[in-house]
N, CA, C and O atoms as a MOPAC input file, in Angstrom:
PM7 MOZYME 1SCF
protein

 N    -41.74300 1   -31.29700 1    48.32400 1
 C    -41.10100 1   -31.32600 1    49.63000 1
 C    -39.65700 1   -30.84900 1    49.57300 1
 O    -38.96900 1   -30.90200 1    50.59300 1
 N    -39.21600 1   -30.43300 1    48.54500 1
 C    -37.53300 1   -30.30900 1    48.34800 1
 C    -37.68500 1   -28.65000 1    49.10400 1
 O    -36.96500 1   -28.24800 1    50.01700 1
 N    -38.57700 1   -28.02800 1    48.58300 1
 C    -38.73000 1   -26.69200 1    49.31500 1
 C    -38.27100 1   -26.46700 1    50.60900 1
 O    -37.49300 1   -25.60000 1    51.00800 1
 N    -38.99400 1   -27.58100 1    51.37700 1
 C    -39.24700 1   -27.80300 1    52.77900 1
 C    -37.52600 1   -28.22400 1    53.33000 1
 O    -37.13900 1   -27.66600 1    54.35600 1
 N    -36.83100 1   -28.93100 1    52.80900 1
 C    -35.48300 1   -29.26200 1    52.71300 1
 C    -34.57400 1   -28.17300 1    52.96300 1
 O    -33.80700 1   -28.02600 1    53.91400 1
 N    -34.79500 1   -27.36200 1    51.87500 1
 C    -34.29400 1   -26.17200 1    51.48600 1
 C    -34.33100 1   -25.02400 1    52.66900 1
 O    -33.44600 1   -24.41300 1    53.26800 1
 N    -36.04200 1   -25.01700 1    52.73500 1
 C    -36.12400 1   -23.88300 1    54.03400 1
 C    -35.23600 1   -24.32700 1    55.84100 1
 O    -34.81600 1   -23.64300 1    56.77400 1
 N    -35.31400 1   -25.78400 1    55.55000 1
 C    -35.03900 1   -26.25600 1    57.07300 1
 C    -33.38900 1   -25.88100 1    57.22100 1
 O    -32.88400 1   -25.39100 1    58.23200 1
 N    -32.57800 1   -26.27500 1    55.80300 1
 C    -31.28300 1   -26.27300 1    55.80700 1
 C    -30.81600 1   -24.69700 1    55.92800 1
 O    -29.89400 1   -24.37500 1    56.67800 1
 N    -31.39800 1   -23.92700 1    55.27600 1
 C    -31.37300 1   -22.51900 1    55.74900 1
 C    -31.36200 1   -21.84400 1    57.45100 1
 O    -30.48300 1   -21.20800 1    58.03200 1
 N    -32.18200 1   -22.11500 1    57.72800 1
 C    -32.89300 1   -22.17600 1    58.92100 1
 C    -31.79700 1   -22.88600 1    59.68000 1
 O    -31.48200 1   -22.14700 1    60.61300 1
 N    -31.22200 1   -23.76700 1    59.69100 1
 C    -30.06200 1   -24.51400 1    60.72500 1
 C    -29.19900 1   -23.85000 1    60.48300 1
 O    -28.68600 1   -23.41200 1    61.51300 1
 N    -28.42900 1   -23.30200 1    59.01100 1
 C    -27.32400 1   -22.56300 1    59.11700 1
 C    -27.67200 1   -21.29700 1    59.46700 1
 O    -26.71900 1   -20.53900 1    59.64500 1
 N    -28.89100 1   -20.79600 1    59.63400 1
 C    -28.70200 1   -19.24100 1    60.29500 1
 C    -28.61000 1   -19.95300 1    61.69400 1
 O    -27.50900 1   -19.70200 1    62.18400 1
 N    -29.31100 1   -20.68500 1    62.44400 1
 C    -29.18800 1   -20.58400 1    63.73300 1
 C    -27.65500 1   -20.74800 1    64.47400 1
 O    -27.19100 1   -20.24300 1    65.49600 1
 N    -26.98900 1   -21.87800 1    63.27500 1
 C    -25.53300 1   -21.75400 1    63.47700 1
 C    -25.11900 1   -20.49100 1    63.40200 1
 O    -24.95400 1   -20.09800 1    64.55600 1
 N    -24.88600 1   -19.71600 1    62.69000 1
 C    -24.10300 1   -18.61500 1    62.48800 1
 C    -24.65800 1   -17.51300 1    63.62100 1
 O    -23.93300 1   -16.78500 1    64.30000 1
 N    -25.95900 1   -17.56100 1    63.65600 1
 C    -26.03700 1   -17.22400 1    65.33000 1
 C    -25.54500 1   -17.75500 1    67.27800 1
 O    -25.82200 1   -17.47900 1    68.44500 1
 N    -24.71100 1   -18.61300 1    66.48000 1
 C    -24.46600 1   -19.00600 1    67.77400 1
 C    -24.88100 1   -20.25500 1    68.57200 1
 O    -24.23000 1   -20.76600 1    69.48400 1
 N    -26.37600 1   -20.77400 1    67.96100 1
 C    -26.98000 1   -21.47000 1    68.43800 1
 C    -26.18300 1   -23.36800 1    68.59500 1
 O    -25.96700 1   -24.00600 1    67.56500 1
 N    -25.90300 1   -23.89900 1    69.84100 1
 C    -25.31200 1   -25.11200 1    70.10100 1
 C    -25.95900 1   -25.61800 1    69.08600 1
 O    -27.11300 1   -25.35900 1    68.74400 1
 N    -24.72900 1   -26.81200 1    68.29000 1
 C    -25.97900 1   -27.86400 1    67.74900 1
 C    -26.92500 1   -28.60900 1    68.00700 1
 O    -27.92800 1   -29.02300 1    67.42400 1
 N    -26.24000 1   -28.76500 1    69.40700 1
 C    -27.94000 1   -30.50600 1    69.96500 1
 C    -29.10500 1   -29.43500 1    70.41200 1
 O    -30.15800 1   -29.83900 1    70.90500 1
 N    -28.83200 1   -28.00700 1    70.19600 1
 C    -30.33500 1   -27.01900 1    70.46400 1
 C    -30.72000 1   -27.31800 1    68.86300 1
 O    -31.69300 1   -28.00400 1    68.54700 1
 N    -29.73800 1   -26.65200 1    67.82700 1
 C    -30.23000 1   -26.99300 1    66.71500 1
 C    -31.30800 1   -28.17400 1    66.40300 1
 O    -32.48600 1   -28.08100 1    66.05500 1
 N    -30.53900 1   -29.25500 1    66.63600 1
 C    -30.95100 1   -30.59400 1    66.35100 1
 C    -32.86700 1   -30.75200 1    67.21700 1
 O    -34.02800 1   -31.11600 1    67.03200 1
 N    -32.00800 1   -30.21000 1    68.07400 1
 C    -33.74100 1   -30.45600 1    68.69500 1
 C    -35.12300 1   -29.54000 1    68.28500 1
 O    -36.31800 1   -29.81200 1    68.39300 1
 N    -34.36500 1   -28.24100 1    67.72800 1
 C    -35.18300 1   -27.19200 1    67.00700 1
 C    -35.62800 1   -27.91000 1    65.52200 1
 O    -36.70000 1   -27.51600 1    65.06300 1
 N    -34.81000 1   -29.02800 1    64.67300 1
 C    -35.18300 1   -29.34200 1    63.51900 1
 C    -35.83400 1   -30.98700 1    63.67700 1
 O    -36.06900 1   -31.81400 1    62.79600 1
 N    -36.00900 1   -31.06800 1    65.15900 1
 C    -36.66100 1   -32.14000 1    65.75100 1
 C    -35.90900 1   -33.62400 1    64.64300 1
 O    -36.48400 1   -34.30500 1    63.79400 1
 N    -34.38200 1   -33.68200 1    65.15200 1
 C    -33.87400 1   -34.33400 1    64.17800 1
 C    -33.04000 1   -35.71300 1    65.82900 1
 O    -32.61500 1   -35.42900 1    66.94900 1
 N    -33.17000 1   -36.98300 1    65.15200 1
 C    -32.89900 1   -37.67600 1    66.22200 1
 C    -31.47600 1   -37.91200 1    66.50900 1
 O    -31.00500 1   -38.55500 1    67.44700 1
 N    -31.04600 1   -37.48300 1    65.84700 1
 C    -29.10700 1   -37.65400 1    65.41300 1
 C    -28.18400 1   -36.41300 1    64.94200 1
 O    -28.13900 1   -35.96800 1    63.79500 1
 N    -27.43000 1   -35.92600 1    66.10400 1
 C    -26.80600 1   -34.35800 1    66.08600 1
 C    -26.07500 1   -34.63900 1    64.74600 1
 O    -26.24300 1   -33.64300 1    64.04300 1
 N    -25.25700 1   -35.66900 1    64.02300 1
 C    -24.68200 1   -35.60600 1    63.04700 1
 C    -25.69600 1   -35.86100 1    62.08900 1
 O    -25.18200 1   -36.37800 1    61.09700 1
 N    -26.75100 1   -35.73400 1    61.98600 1
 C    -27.71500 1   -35.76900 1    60.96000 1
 C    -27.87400 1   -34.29000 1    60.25500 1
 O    -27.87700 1   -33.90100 1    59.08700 1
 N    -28.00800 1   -33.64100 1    61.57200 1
 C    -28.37200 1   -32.44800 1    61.54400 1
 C    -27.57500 1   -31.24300 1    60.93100 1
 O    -28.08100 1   -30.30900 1    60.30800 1
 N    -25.87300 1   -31.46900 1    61.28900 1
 C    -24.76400 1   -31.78400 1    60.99400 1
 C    -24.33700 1   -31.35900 1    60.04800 1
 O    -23.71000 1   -30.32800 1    59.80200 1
 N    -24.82200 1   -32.51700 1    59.22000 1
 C    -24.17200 1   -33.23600 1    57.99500 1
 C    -25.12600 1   -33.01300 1    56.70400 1
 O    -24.73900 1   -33.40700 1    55.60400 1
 N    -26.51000 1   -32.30700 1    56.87600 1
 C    -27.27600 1   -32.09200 1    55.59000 1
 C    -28.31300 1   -30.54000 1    56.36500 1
 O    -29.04200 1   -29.91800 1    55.59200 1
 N    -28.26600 1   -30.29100 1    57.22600 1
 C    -28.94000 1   -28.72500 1    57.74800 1
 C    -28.44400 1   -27.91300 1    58.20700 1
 O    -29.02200 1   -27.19500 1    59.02300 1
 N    -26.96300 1   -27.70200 1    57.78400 1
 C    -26.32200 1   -27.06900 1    58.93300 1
 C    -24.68700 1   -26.54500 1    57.81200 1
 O    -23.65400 1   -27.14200 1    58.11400 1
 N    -24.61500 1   -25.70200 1    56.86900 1
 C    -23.59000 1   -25.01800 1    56.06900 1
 C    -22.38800 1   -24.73900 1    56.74500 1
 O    -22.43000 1   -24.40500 1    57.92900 1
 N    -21.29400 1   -24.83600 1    56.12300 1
 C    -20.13200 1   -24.59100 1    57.12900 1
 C    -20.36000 1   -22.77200 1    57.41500 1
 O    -21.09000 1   -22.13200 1    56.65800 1
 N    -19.79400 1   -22.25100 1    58.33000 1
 C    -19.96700 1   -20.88800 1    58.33200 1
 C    -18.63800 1   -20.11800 1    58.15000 1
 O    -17.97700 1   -19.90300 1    59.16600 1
 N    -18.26300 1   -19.75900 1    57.16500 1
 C    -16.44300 1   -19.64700 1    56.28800 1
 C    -16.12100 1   -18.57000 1    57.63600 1
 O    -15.11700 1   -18.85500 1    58.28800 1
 N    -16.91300 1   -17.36700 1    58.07400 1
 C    -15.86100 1   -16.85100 1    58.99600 1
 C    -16.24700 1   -16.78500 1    59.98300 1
 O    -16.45300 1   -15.66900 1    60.45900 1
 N    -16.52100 1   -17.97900 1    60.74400 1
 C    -16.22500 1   -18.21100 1    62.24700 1
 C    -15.44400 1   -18.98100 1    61.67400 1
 O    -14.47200 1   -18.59900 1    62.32700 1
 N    -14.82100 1   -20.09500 1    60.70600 1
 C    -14.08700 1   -20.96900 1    60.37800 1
 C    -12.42200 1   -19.91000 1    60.43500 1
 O    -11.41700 1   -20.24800 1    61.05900 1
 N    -12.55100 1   -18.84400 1    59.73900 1
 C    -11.47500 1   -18.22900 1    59.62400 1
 C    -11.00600 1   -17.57800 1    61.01100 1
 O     -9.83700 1   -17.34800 1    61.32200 1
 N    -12.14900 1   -17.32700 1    61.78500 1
 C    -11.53900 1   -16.39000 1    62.95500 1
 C    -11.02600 1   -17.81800 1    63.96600 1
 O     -9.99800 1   -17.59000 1    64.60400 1
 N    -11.51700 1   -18.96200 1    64.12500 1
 C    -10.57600 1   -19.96100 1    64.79700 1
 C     -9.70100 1   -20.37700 1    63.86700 1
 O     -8.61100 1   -20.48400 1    64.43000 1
 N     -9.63500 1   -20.60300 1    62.98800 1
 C     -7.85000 1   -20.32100 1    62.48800 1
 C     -6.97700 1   -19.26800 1    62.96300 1
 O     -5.80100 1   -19.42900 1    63.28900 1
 N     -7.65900 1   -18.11900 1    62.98400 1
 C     -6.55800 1   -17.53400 1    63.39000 1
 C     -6.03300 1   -17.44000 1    65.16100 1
 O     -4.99000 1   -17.34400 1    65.80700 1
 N     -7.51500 1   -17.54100 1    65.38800 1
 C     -7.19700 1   -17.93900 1    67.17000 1
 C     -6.15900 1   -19.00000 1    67.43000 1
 O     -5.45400 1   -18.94800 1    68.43800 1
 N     -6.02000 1   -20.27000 1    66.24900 1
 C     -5.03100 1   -21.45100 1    66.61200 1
 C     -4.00000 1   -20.57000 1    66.09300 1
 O     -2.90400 1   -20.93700 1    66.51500 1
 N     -3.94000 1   -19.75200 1    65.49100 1
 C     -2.38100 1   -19.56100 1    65.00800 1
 C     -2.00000 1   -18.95000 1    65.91500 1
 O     -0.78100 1   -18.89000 1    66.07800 1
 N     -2.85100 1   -18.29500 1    66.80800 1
 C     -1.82500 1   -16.76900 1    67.70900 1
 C     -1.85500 1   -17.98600 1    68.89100 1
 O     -1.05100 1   -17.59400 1    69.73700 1
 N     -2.33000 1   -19.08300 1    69.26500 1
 C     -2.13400 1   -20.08700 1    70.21000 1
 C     -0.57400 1   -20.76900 1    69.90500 1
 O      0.36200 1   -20.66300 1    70.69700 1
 N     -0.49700 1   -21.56800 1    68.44300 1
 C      0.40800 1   -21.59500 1    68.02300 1
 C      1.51600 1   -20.86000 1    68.49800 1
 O      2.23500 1   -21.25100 1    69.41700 1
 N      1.64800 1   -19.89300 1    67.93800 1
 C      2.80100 1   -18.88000 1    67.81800 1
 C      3.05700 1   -18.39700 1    69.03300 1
 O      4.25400 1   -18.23600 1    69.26800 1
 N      2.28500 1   -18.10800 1    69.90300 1
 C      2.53800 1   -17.52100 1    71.58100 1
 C      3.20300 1   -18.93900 1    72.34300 1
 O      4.13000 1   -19.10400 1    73.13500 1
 N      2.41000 1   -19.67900 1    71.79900 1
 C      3.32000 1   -21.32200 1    73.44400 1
 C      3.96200 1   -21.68100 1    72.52700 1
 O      5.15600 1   -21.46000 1    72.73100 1
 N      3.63300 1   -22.44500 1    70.96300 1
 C      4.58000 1   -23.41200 1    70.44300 1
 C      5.93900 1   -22.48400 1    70.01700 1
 O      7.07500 1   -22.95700 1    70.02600 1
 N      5.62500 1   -21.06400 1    69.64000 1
 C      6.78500 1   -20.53500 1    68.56300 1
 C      6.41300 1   -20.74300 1    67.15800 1
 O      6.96600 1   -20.17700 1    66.21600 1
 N      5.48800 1   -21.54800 1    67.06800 1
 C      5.09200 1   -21.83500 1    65.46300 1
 C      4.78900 1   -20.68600 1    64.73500 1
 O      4.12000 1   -19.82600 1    65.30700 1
 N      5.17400 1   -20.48900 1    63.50400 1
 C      4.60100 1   -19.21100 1    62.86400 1
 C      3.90100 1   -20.05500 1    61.49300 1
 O      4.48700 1   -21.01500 1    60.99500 1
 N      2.43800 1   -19.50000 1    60.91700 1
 C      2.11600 1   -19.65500 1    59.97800 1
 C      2.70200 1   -19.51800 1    58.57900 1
 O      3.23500 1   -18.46000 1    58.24500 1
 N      2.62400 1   -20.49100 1    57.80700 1
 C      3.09900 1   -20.14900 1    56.24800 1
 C      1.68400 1   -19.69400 1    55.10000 1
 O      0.82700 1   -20.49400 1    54.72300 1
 N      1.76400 1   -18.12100 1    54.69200 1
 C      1.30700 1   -18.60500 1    54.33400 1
 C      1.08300 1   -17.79500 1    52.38000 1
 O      0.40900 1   -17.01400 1    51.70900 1
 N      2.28600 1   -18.79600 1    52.33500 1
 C      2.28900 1   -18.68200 1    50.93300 1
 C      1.38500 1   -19.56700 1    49.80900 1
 O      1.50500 1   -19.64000 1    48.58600 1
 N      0.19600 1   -20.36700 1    50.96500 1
 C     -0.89900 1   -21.22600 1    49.81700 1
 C     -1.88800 1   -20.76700 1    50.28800 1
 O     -1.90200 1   -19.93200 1    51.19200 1
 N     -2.97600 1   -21.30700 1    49.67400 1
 C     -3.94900 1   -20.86500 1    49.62400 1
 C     -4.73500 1   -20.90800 1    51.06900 1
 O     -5.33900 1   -19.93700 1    51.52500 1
 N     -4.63200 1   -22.15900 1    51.70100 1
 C     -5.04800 1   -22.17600 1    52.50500 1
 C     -4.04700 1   -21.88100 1    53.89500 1
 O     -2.93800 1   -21.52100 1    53.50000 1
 N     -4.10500 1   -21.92000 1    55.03400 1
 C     -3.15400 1   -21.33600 1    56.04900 1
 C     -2.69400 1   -22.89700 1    56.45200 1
 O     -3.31600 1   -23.94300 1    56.63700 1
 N     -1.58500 1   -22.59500 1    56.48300 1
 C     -0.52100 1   -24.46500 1    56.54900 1
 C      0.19100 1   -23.28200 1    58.23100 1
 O      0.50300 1   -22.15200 1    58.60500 1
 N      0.06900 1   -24.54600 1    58.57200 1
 C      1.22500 1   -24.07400 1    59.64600 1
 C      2.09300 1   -24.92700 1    60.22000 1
 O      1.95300 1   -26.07300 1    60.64800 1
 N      3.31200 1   -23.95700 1    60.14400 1
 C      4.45300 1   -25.28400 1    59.92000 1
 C      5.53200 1   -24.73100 1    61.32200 1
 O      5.61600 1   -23.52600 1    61.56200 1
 N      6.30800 1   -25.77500 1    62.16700 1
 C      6.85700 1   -25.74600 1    63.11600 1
 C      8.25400 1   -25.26100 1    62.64400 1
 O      8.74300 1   -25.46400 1    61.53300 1
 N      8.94800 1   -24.42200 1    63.92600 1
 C      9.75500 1   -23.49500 1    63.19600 1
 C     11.09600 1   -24.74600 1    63.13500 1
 O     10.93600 1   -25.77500 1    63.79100 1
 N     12.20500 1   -24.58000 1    62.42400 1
 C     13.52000 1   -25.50400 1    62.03800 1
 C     14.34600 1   -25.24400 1    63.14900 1
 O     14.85400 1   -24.20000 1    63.55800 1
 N     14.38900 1   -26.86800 1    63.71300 1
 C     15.92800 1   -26.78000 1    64.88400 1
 C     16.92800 1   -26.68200 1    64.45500 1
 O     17.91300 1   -26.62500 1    65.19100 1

């Protein structure tokens, strides 16, 4: 049955990365709890993750003035010095 695991968790992260809402997900993997579904069928998807980072940064930077730092690895964003 680990197969079956395997194929379902696949199967949720493509439908994510297509777009698909989760509680459609959830109901497509006939699962009774959206954070079930969530939390073990469902892979983070790295670049829709990256393209709303950058959507918060140009949000950031247009109203707050904030500009990103980004001399680490990951994108820190830090409020500019009064």
């Amino acid at each position: 049955m680990v197969w079956l695991a395997a194929f379902r968790r696949g199967w949720g992260t493509r439908l994510n990365e297509a777009g698909v809402d989760s509680k459609e997900i959830q109901s497509i993997l006939r699962h009774a709890d959206v954070s079930t579904t969530m939390a073990f069928y469902v892979l983070p998807d790295q670049k829709r993750a990256r393209k709303g980072l950058k959507e918060l940064e140009q949000v950031a930077k247009n109203k707050y003035g904030v500009k990103a730092n980004h001399s680490h690895r990951s994108s820190v964003v830090r409020a500019p010095h009064s």
